[in-house]
PASEBA-1860 file (N, C-alpha, C; in nm, 3 decimals):
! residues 181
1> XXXXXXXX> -9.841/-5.329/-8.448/-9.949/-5.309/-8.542/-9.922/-5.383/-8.672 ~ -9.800/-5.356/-8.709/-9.771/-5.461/-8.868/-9.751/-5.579/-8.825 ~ -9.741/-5.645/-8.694/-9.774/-5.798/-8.725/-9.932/-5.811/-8.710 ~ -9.991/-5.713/-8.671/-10.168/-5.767/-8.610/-10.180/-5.737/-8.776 ~ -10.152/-5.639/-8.851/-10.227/-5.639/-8.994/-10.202/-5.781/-9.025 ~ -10.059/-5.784/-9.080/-10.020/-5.911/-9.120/-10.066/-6.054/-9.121 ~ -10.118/-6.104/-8.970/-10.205/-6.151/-8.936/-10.349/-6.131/-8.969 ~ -10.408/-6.025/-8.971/-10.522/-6.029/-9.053/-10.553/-6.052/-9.230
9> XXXXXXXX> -10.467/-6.016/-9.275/-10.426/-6.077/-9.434/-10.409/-6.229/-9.469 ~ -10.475/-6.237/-9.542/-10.483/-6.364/-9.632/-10.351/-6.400/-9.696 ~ -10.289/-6.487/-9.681/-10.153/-6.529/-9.799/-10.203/-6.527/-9.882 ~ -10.144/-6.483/-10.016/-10.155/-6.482/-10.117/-10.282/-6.375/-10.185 ~ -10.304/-6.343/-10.082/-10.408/-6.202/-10.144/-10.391/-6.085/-10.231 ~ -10.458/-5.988/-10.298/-10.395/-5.925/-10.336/-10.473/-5.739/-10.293 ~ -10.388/-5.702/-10.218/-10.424/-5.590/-10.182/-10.400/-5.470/-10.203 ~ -10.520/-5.364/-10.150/-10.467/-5.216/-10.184/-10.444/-5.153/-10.058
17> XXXXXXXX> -10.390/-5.057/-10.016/-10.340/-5.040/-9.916/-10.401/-4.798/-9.937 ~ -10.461/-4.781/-9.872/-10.564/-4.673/-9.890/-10.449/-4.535/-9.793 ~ -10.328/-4.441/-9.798/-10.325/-4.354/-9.712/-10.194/-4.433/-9.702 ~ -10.125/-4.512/-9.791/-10.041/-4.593/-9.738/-9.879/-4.563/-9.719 ~ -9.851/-4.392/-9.745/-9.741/-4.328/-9.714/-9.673/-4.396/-9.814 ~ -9.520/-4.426/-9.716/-9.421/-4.451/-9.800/-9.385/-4.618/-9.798 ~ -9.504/-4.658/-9.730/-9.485/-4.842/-9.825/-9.473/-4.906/-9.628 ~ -9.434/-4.875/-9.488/-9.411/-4.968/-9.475/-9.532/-5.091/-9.460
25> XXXXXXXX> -9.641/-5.119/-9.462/-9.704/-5.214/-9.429/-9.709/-5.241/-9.575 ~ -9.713/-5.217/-9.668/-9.689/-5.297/-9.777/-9.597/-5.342/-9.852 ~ -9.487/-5.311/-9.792/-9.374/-5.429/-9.794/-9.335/-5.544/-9.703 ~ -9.477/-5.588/-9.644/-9.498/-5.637/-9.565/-9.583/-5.761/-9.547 ~ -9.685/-5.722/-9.581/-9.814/-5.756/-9.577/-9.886/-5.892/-9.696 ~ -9.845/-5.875/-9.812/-9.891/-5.934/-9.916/-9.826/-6.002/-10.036 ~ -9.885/-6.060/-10.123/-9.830/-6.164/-10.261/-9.847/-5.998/-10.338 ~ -9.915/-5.921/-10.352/-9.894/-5.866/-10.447/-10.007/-5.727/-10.369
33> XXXXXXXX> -9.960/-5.603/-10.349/-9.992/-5.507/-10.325/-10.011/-5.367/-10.392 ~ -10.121/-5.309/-10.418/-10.104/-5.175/-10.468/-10.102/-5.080/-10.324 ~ -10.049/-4.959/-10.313/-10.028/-4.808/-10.237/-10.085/-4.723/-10.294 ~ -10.180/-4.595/-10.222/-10.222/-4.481/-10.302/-10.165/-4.420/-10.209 ~ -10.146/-4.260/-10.261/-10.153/-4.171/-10.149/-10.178/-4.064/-10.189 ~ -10.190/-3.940/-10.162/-10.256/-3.796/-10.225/-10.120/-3.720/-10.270 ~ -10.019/-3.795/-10.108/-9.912/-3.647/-10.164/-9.769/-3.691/-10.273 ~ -9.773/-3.623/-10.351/-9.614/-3.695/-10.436/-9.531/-3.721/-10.341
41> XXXXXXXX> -9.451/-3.632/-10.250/-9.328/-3.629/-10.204/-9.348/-3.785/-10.202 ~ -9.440/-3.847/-10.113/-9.454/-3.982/-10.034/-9.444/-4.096/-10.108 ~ -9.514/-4.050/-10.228/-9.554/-4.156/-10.346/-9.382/-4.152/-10.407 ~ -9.321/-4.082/-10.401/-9.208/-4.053/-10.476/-9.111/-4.130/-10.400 ~ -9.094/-4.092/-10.203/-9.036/-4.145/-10.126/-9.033/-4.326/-10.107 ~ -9.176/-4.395/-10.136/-9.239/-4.526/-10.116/-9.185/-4.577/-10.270 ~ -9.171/-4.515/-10.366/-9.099/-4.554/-10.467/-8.977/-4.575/-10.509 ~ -8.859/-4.494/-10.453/-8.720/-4.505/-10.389/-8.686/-4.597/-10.320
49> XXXXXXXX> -8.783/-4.669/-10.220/-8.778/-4.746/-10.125/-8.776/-4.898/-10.161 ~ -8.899/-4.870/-10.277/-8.939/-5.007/-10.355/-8.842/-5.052/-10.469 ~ -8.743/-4.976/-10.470/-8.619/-4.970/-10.559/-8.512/-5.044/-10.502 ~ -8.488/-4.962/-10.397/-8.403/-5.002/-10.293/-8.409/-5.167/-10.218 ~ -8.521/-5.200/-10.196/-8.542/-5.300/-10.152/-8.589/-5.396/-10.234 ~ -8.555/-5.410/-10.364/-8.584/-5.477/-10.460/-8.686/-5.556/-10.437 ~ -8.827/-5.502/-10.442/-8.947/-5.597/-10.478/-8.994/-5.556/-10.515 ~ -9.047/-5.648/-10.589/-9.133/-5.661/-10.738/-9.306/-5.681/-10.705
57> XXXXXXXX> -9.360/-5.707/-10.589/-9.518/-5.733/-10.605/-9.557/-5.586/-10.508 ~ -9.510/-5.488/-10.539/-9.560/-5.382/-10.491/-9.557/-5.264/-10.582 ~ -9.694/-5.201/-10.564/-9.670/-5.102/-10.680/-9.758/-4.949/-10.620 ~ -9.709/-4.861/-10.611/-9.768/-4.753/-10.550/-9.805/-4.605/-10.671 ~ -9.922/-4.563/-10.629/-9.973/-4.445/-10.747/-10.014/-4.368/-10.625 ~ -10.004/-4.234/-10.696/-10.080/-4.125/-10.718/-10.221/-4.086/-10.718 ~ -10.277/-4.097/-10.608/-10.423/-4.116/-10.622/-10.541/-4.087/-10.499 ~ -10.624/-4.049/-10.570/-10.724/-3.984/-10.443/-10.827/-4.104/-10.401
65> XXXXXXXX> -10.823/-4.102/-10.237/-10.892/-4.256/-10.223/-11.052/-4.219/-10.245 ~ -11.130/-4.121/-10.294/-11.231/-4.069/-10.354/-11.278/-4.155/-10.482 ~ -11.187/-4.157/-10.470/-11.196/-4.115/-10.649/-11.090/-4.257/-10.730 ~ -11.095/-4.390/-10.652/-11.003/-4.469/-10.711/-10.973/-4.530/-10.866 ~ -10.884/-4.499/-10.948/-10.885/-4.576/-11.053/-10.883/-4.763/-11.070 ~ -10.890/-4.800/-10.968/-10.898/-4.953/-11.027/-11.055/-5.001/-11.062 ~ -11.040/-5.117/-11.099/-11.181/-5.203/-11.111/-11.262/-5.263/-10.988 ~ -11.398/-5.255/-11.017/-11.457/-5.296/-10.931/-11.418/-5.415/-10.898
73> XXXXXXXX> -11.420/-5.505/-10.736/-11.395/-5.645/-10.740/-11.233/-5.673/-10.756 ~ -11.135/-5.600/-10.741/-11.028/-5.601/-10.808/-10.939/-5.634/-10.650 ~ -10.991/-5.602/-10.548/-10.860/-5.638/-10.392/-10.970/-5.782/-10.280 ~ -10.884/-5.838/-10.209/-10.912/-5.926/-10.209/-10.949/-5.859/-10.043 ~ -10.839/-5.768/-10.052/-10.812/-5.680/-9.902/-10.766/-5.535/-9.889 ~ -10.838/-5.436/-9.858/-10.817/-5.307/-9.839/-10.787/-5.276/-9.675 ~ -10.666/-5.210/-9.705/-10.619/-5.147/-9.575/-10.645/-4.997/-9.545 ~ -10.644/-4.925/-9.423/-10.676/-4.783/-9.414/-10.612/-4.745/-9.296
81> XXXXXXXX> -10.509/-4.755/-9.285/-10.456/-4.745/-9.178/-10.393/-4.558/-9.107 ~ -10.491/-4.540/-9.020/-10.427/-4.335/-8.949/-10.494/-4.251/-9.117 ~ -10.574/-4.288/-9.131/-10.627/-4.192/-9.254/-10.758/-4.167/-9.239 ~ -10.917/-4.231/-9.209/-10.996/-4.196/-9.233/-11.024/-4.132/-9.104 ~ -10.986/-4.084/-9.032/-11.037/-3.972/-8.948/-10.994/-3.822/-9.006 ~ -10.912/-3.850/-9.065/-10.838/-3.707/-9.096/-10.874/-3.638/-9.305 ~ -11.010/-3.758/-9.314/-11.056/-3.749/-9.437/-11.203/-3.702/-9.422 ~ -11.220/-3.542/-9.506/-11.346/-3.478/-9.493/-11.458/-3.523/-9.517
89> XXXXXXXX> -11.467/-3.684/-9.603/-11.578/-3.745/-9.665/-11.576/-3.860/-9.635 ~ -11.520/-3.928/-9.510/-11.463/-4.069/-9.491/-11.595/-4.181/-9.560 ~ -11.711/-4.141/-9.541/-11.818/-4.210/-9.641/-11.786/-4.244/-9.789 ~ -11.731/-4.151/-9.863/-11.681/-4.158/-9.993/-11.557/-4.235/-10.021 ~ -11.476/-4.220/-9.914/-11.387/-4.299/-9.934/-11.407/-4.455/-9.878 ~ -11.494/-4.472/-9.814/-11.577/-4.623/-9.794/-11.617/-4.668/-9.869 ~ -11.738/-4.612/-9.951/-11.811/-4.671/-10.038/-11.681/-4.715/-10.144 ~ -11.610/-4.624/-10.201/-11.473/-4.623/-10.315/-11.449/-4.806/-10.291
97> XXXXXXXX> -11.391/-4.777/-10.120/-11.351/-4.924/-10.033/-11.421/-5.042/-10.083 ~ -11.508/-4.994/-10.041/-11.600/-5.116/-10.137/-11.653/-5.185/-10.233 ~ -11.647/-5.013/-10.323/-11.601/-5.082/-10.474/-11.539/-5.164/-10.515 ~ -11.410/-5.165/-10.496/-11.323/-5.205/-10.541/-11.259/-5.379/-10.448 ~ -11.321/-5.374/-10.357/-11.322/-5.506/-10.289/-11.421/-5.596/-10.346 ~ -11.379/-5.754/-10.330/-11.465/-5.857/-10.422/-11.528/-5.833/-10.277 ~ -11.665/-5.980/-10.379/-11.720/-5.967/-10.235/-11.701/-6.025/-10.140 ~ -11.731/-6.022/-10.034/-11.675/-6.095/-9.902/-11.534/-6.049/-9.883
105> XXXXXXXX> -11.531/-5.943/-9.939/-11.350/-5.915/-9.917/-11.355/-5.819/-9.767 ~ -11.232/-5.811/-9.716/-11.200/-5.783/-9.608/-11.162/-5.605/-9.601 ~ -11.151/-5.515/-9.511/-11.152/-5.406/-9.523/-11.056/-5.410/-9.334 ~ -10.897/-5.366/-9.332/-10.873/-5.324/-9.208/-10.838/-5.181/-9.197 ~ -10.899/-5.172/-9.106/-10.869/-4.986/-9.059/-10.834/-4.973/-8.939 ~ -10.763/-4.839/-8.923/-10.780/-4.802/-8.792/-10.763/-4.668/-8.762 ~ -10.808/-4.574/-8.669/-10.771/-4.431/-8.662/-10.746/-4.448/-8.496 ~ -10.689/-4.305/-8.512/-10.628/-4.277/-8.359/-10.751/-4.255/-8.302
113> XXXXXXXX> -10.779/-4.305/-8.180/-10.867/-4.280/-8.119/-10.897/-4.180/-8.028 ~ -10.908/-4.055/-8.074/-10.922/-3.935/-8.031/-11.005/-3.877/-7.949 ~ -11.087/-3.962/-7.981/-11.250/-3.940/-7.933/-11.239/-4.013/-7.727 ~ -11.134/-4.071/-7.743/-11.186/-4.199/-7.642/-11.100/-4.116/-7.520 ~ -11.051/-3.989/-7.543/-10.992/-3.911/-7.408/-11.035/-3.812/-7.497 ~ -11.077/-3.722/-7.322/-11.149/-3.592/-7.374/-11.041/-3.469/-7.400 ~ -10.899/-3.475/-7.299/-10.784/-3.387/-7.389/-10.730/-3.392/-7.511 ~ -10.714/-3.511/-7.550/-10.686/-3.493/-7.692/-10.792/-3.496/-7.773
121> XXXXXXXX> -10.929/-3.521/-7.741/-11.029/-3.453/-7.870/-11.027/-3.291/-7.852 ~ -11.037/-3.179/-7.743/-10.985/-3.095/-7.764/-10.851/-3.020/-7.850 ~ -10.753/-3.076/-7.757/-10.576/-3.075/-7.885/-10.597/-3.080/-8.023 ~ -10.662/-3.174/-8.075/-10.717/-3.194/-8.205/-10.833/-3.081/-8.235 ~ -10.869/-3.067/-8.190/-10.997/-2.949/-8.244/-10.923/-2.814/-8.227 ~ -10.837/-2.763/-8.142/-10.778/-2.657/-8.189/-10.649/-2.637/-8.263 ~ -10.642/-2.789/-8.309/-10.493/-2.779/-8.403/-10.567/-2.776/-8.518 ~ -10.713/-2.827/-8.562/-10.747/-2.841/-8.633/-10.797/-2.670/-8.722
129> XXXXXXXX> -10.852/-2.636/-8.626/-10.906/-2.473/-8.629/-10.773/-2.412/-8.661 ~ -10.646/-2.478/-8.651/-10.549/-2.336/-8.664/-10.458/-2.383/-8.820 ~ -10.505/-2.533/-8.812/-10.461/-2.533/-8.984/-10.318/-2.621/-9.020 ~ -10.349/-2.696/-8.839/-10.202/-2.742/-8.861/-10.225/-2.860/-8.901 ~ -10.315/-2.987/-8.846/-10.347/-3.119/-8.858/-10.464/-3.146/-8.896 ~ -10.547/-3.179/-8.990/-10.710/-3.195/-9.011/-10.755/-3.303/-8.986 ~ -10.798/-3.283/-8.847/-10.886/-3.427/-8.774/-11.032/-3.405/-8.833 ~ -11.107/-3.464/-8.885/-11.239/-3.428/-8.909/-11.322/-3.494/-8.825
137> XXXXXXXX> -11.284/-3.623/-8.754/-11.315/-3.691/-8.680/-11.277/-3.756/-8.555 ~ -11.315/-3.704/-8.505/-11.294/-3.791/-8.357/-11.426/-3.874/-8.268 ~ -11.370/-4.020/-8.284/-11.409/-4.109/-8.225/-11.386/-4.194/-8.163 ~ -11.472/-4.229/-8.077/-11.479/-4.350/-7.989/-11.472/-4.523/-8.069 ~ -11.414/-4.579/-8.002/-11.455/-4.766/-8.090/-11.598/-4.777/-8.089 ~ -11.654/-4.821/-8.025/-11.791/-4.830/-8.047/-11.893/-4.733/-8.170 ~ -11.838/-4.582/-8.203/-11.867/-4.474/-8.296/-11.777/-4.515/-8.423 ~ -11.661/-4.548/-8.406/-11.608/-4.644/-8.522/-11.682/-4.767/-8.593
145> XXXXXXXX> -11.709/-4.821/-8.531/-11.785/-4.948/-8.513/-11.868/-4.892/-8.601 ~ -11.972/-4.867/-8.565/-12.082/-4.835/-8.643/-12.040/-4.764/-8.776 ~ -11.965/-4.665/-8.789/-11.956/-4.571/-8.899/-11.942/-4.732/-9.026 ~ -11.845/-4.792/-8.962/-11.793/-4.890/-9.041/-11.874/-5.004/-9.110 ~ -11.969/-5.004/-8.983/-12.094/-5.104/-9.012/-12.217/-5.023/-9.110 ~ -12.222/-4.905/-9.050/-12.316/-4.793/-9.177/-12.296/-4.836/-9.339 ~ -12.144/-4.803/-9.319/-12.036/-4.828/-9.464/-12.098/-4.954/-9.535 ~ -12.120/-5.077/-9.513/-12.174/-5.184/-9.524/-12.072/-5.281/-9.556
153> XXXXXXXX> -12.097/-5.293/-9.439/-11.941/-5.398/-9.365/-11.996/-5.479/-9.245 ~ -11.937/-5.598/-9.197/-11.955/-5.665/-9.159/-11.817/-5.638/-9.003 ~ -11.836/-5.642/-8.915/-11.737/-5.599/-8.823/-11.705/-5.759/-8.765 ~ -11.577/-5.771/-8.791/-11.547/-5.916/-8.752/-11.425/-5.928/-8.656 ~ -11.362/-5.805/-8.613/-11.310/-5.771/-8.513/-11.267/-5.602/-8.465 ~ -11.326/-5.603/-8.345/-11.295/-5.428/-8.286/-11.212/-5.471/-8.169 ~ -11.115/-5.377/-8.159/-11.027/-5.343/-8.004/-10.936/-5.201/-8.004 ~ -10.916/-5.193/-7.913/-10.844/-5.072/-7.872/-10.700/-5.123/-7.860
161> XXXXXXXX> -10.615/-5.057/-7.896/-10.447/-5.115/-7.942/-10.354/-4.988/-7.876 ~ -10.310/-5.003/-7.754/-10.238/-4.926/-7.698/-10.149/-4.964/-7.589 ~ -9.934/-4.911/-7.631/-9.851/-4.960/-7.620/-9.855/-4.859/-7.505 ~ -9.772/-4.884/-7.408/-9.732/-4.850/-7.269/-9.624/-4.692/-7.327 ~ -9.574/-4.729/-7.420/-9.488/-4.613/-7.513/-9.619/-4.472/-7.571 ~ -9.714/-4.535/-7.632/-9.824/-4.460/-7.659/-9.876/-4.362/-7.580 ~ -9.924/-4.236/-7.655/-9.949/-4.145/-7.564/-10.121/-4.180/-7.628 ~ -10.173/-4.195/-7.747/-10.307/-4.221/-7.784/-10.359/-4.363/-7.801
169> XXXXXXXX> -10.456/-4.415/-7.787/-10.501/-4.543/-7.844/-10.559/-4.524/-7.977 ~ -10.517/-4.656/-8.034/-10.539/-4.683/-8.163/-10.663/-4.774/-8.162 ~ -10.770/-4.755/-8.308/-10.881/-4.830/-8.273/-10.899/-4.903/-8.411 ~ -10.884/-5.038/-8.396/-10.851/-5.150/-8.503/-10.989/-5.249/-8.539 ~ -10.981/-5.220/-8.680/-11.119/-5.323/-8.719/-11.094/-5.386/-8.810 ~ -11.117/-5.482/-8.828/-11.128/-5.570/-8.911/-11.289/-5.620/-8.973 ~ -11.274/-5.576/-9.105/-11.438/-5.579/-9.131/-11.437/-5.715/-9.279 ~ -11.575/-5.731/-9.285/-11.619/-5.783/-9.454/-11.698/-5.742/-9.504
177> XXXXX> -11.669/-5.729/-9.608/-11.758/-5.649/-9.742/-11.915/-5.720/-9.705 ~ -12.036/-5.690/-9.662/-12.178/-5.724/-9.693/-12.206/-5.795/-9.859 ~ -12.253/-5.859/-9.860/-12.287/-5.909/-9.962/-12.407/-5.844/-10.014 ~ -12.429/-5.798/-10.149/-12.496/-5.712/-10.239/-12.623/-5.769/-10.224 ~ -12.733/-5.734/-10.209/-12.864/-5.830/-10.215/-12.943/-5.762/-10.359
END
């Protein structure tokens, strides 16, 4: 998966990275990267890391992908990688997405694809009911697809991404920002 992102990134871009834990695809990925994430421990952990591994074009905050503090027009490329299924407003955190992307900028995501076997959209709905994991969503690629295209995005690549090791498939898009009319 971090070489298919990688590959989808622009050299020299400058990106935000949406749910992005403790850094690895953005110590990875880019000329110059921001990280959000909701929980400290992570933000705290991805910061230790960025210490440790002495680089300098990565910078990670504290922050609700709702609700982003940067400027409009400000990433060249937004990542979302195992987060917007498990986000109660994934619309809000799209539109945010798009804020903050210039235009024609690029948007990659992907969520577990939960939806696309009918045992684990169950598993998920009663782990969800008991408070352990909050899936809010489970979908199919094609139901991805669209949510993404709703979002106002341009879908410039969909597939299903699943290792012989994998017990779920992963569902990978690569989108562009619509241009404002």
């Amino acid at each position: 998966m971090l070489n298919k992102i990688a590959d989808d990134v622009d050299t020299g871009n400058s990106v935000l990275e949406i749910a992005g834990g403790t850094g690895l695809i953005a110590f990875e990925v880019a000329k110059k990267v921001c990280g959000i994430d909701i929980a400290p421990s992570i933000i705290n952990e991805a910061k230790k890391k960025l210490k440790q591994k002495e680089i300098e074009n990565v910078e990670f905050f504290l922050e609700d992908t709702y609700k982003l503090h940067f400027d409009r027009n400000s990433f060249d490329t937004v990542i979302c990688i195992n987060a917007l299924h498990n986000m109660k407003y994934p619309e809000k955190a799209s539109s945010e997405i798009k804020r903050v992307l210039k235009p024609e900028g690029k948007m990659i995501a992907s969520i577990v694809g939960i939806g696309e076997v009918l045992r684990f959209k169950i598993i998920m709905t009663i782990s969800t009911i008991m408070g352990q994991l909050p899936v809010f969503h489970k979908l199919k690629l094609d139901e991805f697809a669209d949510f993404i295209d709703k979002s106002g995005f341009n879908i410039l690549k969909k597939e299903k991404i699943k290792d012989e090791k994998d017990i779920m498939v992963l569902l990978y898009i690569v989108s562009e920002s619509r241009k404002q009319r």
